[in-house]
C-alpha positions in Angstrom: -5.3 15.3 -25.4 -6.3 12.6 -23.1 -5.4 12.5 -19.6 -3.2 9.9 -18.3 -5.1 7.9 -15.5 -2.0 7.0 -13.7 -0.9 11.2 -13.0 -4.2 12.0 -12.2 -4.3 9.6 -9.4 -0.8 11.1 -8.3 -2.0 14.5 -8.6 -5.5 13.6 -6.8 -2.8 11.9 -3.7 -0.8 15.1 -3.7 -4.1 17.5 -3.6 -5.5 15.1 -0.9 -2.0 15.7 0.9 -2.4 19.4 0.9 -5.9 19.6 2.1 -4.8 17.7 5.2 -2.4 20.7 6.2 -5.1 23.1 5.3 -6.7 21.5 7.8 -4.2 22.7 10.4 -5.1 26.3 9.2 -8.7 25.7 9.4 -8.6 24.6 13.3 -5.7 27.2 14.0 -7.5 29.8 12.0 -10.8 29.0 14.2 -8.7 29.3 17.7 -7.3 32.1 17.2 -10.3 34.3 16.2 -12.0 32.5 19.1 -9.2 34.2 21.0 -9.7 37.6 19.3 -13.3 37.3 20.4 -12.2 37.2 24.0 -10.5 40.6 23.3 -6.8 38.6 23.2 -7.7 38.4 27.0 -7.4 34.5 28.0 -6.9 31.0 26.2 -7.9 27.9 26.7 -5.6 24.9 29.1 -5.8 23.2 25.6 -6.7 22.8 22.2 -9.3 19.9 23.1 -11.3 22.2 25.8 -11.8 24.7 22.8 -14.4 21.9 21.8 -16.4 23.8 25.0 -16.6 27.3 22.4 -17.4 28.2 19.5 -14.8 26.3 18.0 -16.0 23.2 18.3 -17.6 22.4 14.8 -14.3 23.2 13.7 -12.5 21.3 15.8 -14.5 18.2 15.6 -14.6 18.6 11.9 -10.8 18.6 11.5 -10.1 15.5 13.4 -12.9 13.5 11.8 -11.4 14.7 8.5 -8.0 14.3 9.7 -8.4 10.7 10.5 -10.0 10.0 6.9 -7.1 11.0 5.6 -4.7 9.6 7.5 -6.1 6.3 7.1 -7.0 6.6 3.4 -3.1 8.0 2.1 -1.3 5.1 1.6 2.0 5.0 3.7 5.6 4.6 2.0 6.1 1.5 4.0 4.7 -1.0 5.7 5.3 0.3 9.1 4.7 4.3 8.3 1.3 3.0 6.7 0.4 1.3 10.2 1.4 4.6 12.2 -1.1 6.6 10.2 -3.8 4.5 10.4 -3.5 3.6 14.1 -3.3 7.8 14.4 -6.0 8.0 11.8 -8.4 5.5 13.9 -7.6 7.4 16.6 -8.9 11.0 15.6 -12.4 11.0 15.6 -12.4 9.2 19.1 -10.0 12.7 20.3 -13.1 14.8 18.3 -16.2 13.0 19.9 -15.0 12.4 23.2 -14.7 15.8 25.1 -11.8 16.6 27.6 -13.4 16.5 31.1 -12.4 20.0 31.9 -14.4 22.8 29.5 -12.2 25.4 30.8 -13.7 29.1 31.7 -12.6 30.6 28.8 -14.6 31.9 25.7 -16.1 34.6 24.0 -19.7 33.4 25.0 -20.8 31.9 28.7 -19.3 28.3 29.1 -22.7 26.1 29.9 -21.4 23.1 31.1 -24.0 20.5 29.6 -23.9 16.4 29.6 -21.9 15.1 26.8 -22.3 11.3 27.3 -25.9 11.3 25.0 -23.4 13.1 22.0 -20.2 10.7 22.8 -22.7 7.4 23.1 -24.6 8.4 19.4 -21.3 9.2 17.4 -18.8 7.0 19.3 -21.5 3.7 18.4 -21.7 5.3 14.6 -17.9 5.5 14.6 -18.1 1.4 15.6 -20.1 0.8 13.2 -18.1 2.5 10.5 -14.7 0.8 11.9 -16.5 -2.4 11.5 -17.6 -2.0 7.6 -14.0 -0.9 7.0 -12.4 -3.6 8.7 -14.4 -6.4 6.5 -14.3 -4.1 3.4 -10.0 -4.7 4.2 -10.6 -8.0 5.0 -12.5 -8.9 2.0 -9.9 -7.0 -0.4 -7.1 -8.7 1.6 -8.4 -12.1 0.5 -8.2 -11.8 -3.1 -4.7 -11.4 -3.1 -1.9 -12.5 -1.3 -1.4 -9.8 1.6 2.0 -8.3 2.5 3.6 -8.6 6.4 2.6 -5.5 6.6 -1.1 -5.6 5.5 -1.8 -7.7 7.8 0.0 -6.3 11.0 -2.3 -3.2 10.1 -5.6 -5.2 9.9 -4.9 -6.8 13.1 -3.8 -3.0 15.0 -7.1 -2.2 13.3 -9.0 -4.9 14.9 -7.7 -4.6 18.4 -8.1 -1.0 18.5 -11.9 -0.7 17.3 -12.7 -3.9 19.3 -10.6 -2.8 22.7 -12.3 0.3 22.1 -15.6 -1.2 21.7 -15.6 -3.5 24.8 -14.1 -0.4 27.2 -17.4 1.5 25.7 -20.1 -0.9 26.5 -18.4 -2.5 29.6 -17.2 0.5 31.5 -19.3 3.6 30.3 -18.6 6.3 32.6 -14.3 5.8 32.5 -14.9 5.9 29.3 -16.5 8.8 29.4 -13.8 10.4 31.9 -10.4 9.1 30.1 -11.5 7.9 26.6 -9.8 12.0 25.1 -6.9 10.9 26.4 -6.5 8.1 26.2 -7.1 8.5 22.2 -5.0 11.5 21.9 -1.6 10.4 23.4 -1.1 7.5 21.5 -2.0 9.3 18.3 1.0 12.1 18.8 2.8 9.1 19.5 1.8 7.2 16.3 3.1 10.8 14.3 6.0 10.9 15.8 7.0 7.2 14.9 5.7 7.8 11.7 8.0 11.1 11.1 11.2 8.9 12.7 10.1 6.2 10.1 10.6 8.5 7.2 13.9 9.8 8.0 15.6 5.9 8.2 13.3 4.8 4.8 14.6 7.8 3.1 18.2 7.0 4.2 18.0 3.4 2.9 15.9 4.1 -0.5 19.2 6.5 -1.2 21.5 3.8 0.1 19.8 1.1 -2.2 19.9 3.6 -5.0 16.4 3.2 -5.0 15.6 6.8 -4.2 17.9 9.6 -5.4 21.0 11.1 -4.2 19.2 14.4 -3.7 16.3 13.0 -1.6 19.1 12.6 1.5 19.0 16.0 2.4 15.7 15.6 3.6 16.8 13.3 6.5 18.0 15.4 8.5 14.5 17.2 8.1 12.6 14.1 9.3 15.1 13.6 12.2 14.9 16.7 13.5 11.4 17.2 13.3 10.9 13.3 15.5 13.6 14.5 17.8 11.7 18.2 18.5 8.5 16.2 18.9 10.2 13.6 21.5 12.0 16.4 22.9 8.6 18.0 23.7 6.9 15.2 24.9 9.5 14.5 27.5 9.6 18.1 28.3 6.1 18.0 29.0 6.4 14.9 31.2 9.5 16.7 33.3 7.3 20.0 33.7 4.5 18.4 34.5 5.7 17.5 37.8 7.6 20.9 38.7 4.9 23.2 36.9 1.7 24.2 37.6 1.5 26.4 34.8 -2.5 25.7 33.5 -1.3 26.5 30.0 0.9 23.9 29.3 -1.2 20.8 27.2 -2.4 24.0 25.5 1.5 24.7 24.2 2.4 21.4 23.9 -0.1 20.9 21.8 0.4 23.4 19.5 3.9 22.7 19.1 3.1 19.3 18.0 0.3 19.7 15.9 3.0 22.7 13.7 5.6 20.0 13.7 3.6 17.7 12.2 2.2 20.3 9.9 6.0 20.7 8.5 6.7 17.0 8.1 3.5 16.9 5.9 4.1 20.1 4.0 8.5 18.3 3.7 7.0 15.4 3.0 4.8 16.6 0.3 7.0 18.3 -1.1 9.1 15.5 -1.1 6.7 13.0 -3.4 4.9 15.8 -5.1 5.0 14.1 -8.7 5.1 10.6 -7.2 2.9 9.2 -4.5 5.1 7.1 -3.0 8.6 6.7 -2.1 10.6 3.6 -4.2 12.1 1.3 -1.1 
């Protein structure tokens, strides 16, 4: 019997869905037996200065991946589909550009080495990539009329590879010295709207009786999960400044990248079957 085109490319979405949590597993899986290897003796200040061990083909692998996806699943609305490809465009700059500090832990000797050749080689291939993209979107855009929201997410996508781009060429070394961070906070942010986006589109789909009764118990699920994440964040902020605990980002981090982990997994259970939400 022949295949119907139309579930395939559902079922090819949903499998594409589930490899993006396995990727979770894959860098989680990777830290932990790096912390094994230390004899369950020390950890990292965060998941970024693991790109300093063993982990780091892992973890560099994951985000590059992670941002694929992220741009290439198409969001449920306009505005979630903008979060995940301004998070998505912002991966592989978290993944190329190292945190400043490499830490002192890991199951082999730490050699600090100079980063900048790596970061200048894969950051200008990651321009040059962004660039194609943006004219292959422009170039689809034009032969049809293009949605508010289309076009909200071309122009994010412009101003983010080109603000990037000029901050590279112009000013080098602080991009060297703030680029990680200044890729991988508005990323978590950009998941978190996203997550608080699905929680109100799912509540009006079942108010428009465009989604089903049933879909409104998972809600809650989306709320809760963007309040635990903005709960975090602002915990984060408040310790920062009566803490000195050195494990802290490392925490934070964790909790956010598992709370994403569970919107996806909710969320794909959610559509498994249908792509998209109906709004």
């Amino acid at each position: 019997m022949e295949q119907d085109p139309a579930l395939a490319a559902v079922r090819t979405y949903g499998y594409l869905r589930l490899a993006l949590a396995g990727l979770v597993l894959l860098l989680f899986s990777a830290v932990a037996i790096e912390y094994g290897a230390t004899g369950f003796d020390c950890l990292q200040t965060s998941v970024s200065a693991y790109w300093h061990t063993p982990v780091r083909a892992v973890f560099v692998g994951v985000l590059v991946t992670m941002g694929i996806c992220l741009v290439a699943l198409k969001g449920n609305t306009p505005g979630e589909d903008v979060a995940l490809n301004f998070a998505g465009m912002l991966a592989p700059g978290v993944a190329f550009i190292p945190t400043g500090d490499p830490g002192s832990c890991s199951s082999v000797p730490i050699t600090p080495a100079d980063a900048a050749p790596a970061v200048a080689n894969n950051m200008q291939a990651l321009f040059v990539l962004g660039g194609a993209a943006i004219v292959l979107a422009f170039s689809l855009a034009r032969r049809a009329p293009s949605p508010r929201g289309t076009r909200l997410g071309l122009a994010v996508a412009v101003l983010v590879m080109a603000g990037g781009a000029v901050w590279f060429f112009v000013s080098r070394q602080t991009f060297l010295d703030h680029g990680h961070d200044a890729a991988a906070i508005p990323m978590f942010l950009a998941i978190v709207v996203a997550v608080w986006l699905n929680g109100r589109d799912v509540d009006r789909a079942v108010a428009q009786g465009s989604a089903a009764p049933a879909a409104s118990r998972y809600v809650p699920v989306y709320r809760t999960i963007a309040t635990l994440m903005l709960v975090t964040l602002g915990l984060t902020v408040a310790l920062a400044f009566v803490s000195q605990w050195e494990h802290l980002v490392l925490w934070v981090e964790v909790v956010l990248i598992l709370l994403f982990a569970v919107f996806w997994v909710v969320q794909t259970v959610e559509l498994w079957g249908r792509g998209l939400r109906t709004t």
